[in-house]
C-alpha positions as CSV (number, residue, x, y, z in Angstrom):
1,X,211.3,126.0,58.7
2,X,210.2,122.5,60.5
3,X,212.5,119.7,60.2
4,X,211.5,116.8,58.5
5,X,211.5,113.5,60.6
6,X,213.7,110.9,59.7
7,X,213.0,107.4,59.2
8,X,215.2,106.3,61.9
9,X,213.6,108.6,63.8
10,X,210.3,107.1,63.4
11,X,211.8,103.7,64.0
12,X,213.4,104.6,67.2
13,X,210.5,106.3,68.4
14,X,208.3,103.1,67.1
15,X,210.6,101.1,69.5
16,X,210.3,103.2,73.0
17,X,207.3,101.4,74.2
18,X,209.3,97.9,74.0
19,X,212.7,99.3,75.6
20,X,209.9,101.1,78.6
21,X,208.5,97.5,79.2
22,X,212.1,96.4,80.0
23,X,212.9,96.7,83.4
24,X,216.3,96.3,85.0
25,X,216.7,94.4,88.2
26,X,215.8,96.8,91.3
27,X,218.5,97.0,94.0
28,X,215.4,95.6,96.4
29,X,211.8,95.6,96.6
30,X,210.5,97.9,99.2
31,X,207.4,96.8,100.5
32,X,205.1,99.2,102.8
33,X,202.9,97.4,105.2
34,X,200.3,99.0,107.7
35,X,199.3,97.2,110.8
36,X,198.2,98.1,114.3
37,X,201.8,98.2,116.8
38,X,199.6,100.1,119.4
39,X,196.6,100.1,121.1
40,X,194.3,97.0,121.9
41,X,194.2,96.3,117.9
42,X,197.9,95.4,118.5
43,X,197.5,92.0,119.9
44,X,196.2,91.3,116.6
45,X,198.5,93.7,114.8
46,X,202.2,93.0,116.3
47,X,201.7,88.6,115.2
48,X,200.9,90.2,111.5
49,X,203.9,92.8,111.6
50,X,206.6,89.5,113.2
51,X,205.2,87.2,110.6
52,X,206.2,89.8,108.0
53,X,209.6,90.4,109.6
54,X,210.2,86.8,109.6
55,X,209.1,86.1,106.1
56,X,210.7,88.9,104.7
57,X,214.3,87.0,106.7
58,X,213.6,84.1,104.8
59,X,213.2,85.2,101.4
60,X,216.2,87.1,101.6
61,X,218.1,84.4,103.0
62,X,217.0,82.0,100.1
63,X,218.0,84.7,97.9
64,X,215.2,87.3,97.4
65,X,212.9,87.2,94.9
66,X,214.3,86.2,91.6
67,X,217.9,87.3,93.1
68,X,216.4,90.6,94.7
69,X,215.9,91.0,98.2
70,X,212.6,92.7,100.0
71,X,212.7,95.7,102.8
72,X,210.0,96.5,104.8
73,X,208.6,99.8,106.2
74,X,205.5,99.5,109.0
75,X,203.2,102.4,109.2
76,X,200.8,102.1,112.7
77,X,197.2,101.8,112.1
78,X,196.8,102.4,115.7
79,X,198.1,106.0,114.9
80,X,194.8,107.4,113.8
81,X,193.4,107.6,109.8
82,X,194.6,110.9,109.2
83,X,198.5,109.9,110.2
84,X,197.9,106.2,108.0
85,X,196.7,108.2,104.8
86,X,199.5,110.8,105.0
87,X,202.1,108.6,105.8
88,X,200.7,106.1,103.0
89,X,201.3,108.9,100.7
90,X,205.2,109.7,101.9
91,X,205.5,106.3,101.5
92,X,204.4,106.2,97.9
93,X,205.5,109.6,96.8
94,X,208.5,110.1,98.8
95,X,210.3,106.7,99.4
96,X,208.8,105.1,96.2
97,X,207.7,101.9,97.4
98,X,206.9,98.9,95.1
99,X,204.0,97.5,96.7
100,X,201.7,98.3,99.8
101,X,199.7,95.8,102.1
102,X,197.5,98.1,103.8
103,X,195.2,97.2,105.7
104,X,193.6,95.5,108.7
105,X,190.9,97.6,109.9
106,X,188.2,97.8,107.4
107,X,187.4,101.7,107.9
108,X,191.0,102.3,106.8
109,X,190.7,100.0,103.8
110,X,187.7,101.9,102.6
111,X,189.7,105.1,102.3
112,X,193.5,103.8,101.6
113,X,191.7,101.5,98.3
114,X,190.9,105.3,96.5
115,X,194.0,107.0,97.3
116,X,196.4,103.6,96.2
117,X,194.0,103.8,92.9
118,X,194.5,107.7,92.3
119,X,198.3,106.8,93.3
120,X,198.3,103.9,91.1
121,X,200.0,102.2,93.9
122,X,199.8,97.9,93.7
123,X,198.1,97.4,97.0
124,X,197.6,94.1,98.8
125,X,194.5,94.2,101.2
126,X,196.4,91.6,103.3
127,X,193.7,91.6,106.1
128,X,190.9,93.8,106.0
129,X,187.0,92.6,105.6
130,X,184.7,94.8,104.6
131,X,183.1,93.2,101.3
132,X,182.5,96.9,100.4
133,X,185.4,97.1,98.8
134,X,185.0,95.3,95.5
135,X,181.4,95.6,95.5
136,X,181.0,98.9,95.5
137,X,184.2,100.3,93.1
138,X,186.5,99.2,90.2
139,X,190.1,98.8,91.5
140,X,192.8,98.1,88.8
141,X,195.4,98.3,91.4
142,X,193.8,96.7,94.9
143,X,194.0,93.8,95.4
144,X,192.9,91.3,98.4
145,X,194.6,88.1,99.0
146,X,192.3,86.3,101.2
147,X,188.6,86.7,101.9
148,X,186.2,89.1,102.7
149,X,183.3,89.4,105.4
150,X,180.6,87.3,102.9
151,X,182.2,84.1,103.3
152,X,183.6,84.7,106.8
153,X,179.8,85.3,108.3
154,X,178.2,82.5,106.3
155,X,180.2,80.0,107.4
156,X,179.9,80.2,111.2
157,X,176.3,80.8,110.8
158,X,176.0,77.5,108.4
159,X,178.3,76.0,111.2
160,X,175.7,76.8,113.8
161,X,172.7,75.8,111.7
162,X,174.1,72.1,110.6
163,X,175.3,71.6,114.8
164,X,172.6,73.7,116.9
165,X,169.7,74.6,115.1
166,X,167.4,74.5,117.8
167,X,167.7,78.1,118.9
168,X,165.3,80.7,118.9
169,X,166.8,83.8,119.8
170,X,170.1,85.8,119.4
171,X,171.7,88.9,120.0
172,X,175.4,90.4,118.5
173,X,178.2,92.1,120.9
174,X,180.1,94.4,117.8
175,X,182.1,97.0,117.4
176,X,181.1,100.3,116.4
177,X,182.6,100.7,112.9
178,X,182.6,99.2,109.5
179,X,183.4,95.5,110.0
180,X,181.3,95.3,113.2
181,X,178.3,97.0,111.0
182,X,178.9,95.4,108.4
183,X,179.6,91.4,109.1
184,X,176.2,92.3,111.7
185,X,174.2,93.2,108.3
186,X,175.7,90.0,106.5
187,X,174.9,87.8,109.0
188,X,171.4,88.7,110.2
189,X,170.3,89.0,106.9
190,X,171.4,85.6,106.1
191,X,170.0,84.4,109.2
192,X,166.6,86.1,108.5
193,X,166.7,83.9,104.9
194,X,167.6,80.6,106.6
195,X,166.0,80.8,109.9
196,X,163.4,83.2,109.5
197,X,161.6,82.5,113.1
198,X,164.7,83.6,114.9
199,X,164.0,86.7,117.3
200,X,166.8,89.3,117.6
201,X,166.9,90.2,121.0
202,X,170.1,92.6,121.4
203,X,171.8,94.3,119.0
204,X,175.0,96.1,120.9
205,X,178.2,98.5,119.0
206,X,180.5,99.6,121.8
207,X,182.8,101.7,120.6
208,X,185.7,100.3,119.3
209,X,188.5,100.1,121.7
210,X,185.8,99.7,125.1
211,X,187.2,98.5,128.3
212,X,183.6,98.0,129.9
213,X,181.3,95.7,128.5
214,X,179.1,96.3,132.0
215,X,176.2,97.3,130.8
216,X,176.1,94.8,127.5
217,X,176.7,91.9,129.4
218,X,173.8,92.6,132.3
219,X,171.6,93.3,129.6
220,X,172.2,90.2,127.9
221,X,172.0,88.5,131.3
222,X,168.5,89.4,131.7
223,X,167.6,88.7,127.6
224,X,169.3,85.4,128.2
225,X,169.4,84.4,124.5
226,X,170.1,81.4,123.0
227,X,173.2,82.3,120.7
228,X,175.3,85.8,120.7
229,X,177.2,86.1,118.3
230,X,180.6,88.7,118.7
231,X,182.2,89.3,115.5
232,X,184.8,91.6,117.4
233,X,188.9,90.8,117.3
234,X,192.3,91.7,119.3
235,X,191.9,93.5,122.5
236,X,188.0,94.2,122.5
237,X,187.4,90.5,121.6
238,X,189.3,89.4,124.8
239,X,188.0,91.8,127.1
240,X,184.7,91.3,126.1
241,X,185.2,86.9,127.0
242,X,186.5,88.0,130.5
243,X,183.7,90.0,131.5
244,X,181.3,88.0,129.7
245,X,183.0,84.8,131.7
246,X,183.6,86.1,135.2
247,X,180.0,87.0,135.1
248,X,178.6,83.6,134.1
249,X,177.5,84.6,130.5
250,X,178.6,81.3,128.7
251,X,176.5,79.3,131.0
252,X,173.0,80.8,129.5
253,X,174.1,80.9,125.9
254,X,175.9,79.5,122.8
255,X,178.3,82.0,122.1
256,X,179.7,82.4,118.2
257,X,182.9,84.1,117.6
258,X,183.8,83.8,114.3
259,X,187.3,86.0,114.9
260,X,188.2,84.0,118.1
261,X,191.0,82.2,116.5
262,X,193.2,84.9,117.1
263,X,192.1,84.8,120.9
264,X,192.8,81.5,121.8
265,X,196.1,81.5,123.2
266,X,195.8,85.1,124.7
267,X,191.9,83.8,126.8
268,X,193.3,80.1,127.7
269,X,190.8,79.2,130.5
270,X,188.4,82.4,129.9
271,X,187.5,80.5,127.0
272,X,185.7,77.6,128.0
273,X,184.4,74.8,126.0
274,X,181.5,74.6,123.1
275,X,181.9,77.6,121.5
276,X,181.8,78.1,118.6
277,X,185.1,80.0,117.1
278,X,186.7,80.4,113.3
279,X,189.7,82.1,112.0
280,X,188.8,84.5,108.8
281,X,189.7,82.0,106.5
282,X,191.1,78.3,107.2
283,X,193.7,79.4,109.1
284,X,195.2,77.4,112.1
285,X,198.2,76.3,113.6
286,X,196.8,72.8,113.7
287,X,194.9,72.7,109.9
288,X,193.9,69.0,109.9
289,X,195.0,68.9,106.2
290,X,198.5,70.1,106.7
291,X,199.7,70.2,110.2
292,X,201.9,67.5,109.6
293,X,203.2,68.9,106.5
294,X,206.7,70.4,107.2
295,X,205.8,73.2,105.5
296,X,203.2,74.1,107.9
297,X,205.2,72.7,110.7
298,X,208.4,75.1,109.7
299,X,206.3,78.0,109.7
300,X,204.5,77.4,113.4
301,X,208.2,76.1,115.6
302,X,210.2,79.4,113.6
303,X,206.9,81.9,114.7
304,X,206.9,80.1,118.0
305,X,210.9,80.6,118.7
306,X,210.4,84.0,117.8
307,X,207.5,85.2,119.4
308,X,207.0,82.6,122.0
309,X,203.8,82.3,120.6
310,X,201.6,80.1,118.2
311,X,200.7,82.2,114.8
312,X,197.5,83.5,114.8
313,X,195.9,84.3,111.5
314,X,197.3,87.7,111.0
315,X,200.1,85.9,110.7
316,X,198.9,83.2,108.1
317,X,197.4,86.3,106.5
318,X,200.7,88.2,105.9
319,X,202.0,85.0,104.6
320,X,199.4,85.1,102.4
321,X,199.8,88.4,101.0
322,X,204.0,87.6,100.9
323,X,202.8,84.5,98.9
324,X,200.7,86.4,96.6
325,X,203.0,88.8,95.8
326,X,206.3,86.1,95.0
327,X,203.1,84.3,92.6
328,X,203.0,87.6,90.8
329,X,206.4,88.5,90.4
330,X,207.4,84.4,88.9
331,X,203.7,84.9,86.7
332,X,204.8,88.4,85.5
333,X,208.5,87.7,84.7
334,X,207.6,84.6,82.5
335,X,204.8,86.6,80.3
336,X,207.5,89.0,79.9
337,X,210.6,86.5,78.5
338,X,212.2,86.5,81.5
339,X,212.6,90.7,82.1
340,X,212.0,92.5,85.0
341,X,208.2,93.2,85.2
342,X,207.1,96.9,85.7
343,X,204.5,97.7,87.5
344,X,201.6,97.4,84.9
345,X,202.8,94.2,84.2
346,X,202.7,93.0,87.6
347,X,199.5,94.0,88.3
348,X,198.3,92.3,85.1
349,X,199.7,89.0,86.9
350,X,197.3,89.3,89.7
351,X,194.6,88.4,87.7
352,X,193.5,84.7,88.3
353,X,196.4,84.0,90.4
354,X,196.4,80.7,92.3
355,X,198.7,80.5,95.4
356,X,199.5,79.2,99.0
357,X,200.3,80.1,102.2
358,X,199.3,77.4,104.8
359,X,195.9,76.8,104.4
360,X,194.0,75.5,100.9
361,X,194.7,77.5,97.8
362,X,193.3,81.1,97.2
363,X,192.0,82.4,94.3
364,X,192.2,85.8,92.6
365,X,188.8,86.2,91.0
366,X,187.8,88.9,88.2
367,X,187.0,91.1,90.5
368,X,189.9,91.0,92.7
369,X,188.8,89.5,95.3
370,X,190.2,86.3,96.7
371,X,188.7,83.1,97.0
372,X,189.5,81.5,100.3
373,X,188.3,78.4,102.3
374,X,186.6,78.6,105.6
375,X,187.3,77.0,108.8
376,X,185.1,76.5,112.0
377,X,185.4,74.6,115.0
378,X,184.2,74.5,118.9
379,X,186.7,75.3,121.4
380,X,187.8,72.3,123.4
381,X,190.5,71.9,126.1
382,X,192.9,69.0,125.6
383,X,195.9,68.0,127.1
384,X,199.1,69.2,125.6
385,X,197.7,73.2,125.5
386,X,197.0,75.2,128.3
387,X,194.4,77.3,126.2
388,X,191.2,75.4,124.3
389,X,191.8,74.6,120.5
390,X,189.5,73.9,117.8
391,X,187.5,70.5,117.8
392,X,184.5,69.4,115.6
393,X,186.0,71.4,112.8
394,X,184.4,71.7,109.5
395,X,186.3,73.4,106.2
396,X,184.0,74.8,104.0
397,X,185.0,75.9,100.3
398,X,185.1,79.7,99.4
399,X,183.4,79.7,95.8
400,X,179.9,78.1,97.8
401,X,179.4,81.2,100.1
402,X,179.9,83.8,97.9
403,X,177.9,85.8,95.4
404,X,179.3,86.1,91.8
405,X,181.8,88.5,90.6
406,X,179.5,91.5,90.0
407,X,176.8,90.9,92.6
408,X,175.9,92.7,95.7
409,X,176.3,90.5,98.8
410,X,173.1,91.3,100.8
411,X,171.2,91.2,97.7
412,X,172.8,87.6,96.8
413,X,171.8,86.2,100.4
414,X,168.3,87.9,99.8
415,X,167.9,85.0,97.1
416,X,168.7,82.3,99.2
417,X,166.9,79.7,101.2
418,X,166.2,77.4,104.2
419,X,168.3,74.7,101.5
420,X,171.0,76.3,101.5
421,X,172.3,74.8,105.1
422,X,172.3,71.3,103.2
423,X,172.8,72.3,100.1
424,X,176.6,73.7,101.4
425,X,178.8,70.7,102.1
426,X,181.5,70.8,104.7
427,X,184.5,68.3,105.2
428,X,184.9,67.4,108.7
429,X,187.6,66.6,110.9
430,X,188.2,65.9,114.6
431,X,191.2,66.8,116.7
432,X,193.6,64.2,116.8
433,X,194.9,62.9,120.9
């Protein structure tokens, strides 16, 4: 014979979805962060990695977050796709991480954002580009907390328009994978819309990782065009300026580097002056708005004692990410009286979050996708440094060179127009003596 169920059954049952929702404290918040710590990406990987070792010192010595401390566990991009996925999944399945920042190249992001989603892993895209991501899929659980290639190639290119429009030809230096393709697409297509008389004269992908840029740089030599632009980063970036230098190619043409911000210090004199450089975001060691904030100013001299070197945006990008994720944590504890979020619930609190790391605010839209200034300069050298740094600077907001949440990019910049370059406003700001 069945047994009837009680009514205190039935109540206690009725109340298992409350007492599920309340968490106790964790003993820590393990945090698993991918980055490159070999190979030529490392340059750009290693600052991202000792920014996260640094901030993860400092919350832990102000206490944690809300009275729990963070650990950290690196996995190396530089490793190879097939070692990052499996050791994503060990990470998630075996050692039961709370939250992932994964990635910085944009071909792992486009296969780690499925597997975190099957996985229903929280994952930060702390660095990554590709505007794929969120335009092509529905991620609950992906999140990115700065912005993606969209932005990042339309303002260089608005930077070049409003300073040197006069050009007539151009040709692109990229790598040969998904940012490189991809940031190429976005910005030639948004070049064809707002200077349609432009001639493309060279469009080169070496492979990613080349140590010979040879036969790129001779045929550009003999092209001579009027702007080439190099969306490339880290190692390939800087070998790609020293050839390109030794072999007079800056004197024929205006080069654009929208990544070069993360060069700077490494190139010093193989960088010379007028050219035209950003930093994924508005990220710089001397931000006009808040380099003499002691915030900003903390952050820079503790990197500096560290490393021995000025933070590069990695950097600003992991504290980003770190920033992000303490936003989350204080937005999902309040909606929950004070408890101990879960998982769901702190995911839930990513949506429309506002927070900091050392640039302007950034955004959480809808969509996921974070909503981040843009700042571009030309490379100058000034006393003080022994490696040019960012003059003529202009900050442009986020929300302007973005489509809206549900929109394809390239179809977005399909709709614009020769107004656009003055209908996008700029604050500018010169480099202080």
């Amino acid at each position: 014979m069945r047994k009837p169920i009680s009514v205190a059954a039935i109540g206690l049952a009725a109340l298992l979805p409350l007492q599920a929702a309340a968490q106790d404290k964790p003993e820590e918040i393990h945090i698993g962060i991918t980055t490159f710590t070999s190979g030529p990406a490392s340059v750009f990987g290693v600052p991202g990695q000792e920014a996260a070792e640094m901030i993860a010192e400092n919350i832990n010595e102000a206490g944690g977050i809300h009275d729990v401390p963070v650990t950290l566990s690196f996995i190396d991009e530089g490793a190879g796709a097939e070692t990052l996925t499996t050791e994503y999944r060990r990470l998630v399945q075996d050692e039961n991480v709370d939250v992932m920042f994964a990635s910085i190249s944009s071909g792992n992001c486009l296969n780690i954002a499925p597997l975190a989603e099957d996985l229903e892993m929280f994952n930060i895209l702390w660095d990554c580009g590709t505007q794929r991501i969120f335009e092509e899929a529905d991620y609950r659980y992906n999140f990115r907390t700065q912005a993606n290639a969209t932005p990042e190639m339309m303002a260089p290119l608005l930077y070049l328009l409003k300073n040197n429009p006069d050009f007539e030809t151009i040709a692109v230096v990229n790598q040969d994978y998904a940012w490189g393709r991809d940031s190429w697409e976005l910005f030639s297509t948004a070049l064809k819309q707002l200077k349609p008389d432009v001639e493309v004269v060279g469009e080169f992908f070496p492979s990613f990782g080349a140590a010979d840029y040879s036969a790129e740089i001779s045929r550009l030599l003999a092209t001579q065009p009027d702007v080439i632009l190099s969306t490339s980063w880290g190692g390939d970036l800087d070998t790609f300026v020293r050839q390109a230098n030794q072999r007079g190619l800056f004197n024929t043409s205006q080069f654009v580097l929208p990544l070069a911000e993360s060069s700077l210090e490494r190139l010093g004199d193989d960088l010379p002056d007028g050219v035209i450089v950003g930093g994924r975001g508005d990220h710089y060691f001397l931000h006009p708005e808040y380099k003499d904030g002691e915030e900003l100013q903390d952050f820079v001299a503790q990197y500096r004692e560290r490393t021995g070197d000025y933070p590069i945006y990695p950097a600003f990008h992991m504290a980003q990410a770190f920033a992000a994720l303490q936003g989350a944590y204080d937005k999902a504890i309040e909606a929950n009286d004070g408890e101990w979020p879960n998982r769901e619930q702190l995911v839930d609190a990513m949506d429309g979050l506002e927070f900091r790391g050392h640039g302007r605010p950034v955004t959480i839209r809808e969509d996921n996708q974070g909503v981040e200034a843009q700042l571009i300069g030309t490379t100058r050298h000034v006393d003080g440094y022994d490696f040019p740094i960012m003059d003529n600077m202009m900050i442009f907001d986020g929300a302007d060179l973005m489509p809206p949440v549900g929109e394809n990019s390239i179809e977005w910049i399909k709709t614009l127009d020769e107004s656009f370059v003055e209908e996008v406003s700029a604050d500018e700001y010169q480099h202080e003596e």
